[in-house]
C-alpha positions in Angstrom: 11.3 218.0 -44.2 13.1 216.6 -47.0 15.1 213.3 -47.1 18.9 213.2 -46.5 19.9 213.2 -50.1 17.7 215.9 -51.2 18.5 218.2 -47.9 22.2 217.8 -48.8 21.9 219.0 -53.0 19.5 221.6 -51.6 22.1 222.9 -49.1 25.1 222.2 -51.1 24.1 222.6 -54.3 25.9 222.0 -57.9 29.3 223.2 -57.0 29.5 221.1 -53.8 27.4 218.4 -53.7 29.4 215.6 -53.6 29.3 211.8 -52.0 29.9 212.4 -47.8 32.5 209.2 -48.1 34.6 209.7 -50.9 33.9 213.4 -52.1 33.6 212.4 -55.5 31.2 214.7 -57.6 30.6 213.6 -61.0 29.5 209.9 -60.1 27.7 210.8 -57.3 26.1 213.8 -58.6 25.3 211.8 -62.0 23.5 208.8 -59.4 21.6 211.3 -57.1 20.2 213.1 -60.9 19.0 209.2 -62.0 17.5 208.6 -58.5 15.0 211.7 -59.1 17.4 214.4 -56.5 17.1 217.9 -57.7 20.4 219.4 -57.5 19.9 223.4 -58.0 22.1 225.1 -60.5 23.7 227.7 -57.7 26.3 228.0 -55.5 25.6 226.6 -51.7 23.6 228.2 -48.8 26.7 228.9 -47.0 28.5 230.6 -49.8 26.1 233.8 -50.0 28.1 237.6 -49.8 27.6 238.0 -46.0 28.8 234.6 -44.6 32.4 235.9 -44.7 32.1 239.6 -42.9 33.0 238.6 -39.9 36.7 237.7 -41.0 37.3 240.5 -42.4 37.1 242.7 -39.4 39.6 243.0 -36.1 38.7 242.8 -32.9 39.6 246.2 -31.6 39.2 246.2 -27.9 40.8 244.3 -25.2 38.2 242.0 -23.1 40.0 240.5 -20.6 39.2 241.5 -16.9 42.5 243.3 -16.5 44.3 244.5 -19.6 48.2 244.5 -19.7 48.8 246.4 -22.2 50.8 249.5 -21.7 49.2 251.3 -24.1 45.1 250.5 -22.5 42.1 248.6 -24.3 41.6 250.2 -27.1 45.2 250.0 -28.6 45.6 247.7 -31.3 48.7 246.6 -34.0 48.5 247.1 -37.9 49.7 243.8 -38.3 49.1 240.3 -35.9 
């Protein structure tokens, strides 16, 4: 288990670890460094190629209980 500040640069890493009151980067980051935090050079555990997938598909099927739609479950817009 690492401590808060180290978790957090760990997690976050260079591009978003920043202070959790004020957001500032530079300072904080510049502080954490002094105070012996290792702050990997990478973007941040969420940010890896398969966090996002999910928004780029549609839901294609209605999953209500009863469906209203003329048309039946499985109809779906382009768009909306």
């Amino acid at each position: 288990m690492f401590p808060f500040p180290q978790g957090l640069a760990l997690s976050a890493a260079l591009y978003h670890f920043c202070c959790p009151l004020c957001r500032d980067m530079e300072t904080f980051q510049a502080e954490m460094r002094r105070l012996g935090i290792k702050i990997p050079s990478r973007d941040a555990a969420w940010e890896d190629e398969e966090s996002f997938l999910d928004l780029s598909q549609r839901h294609s099927t209605c999953d209500t209980n009863v469906c209203l739609c003329p048309q039946g479950r499985e109809h779906s817009e382009n768009m909306g």
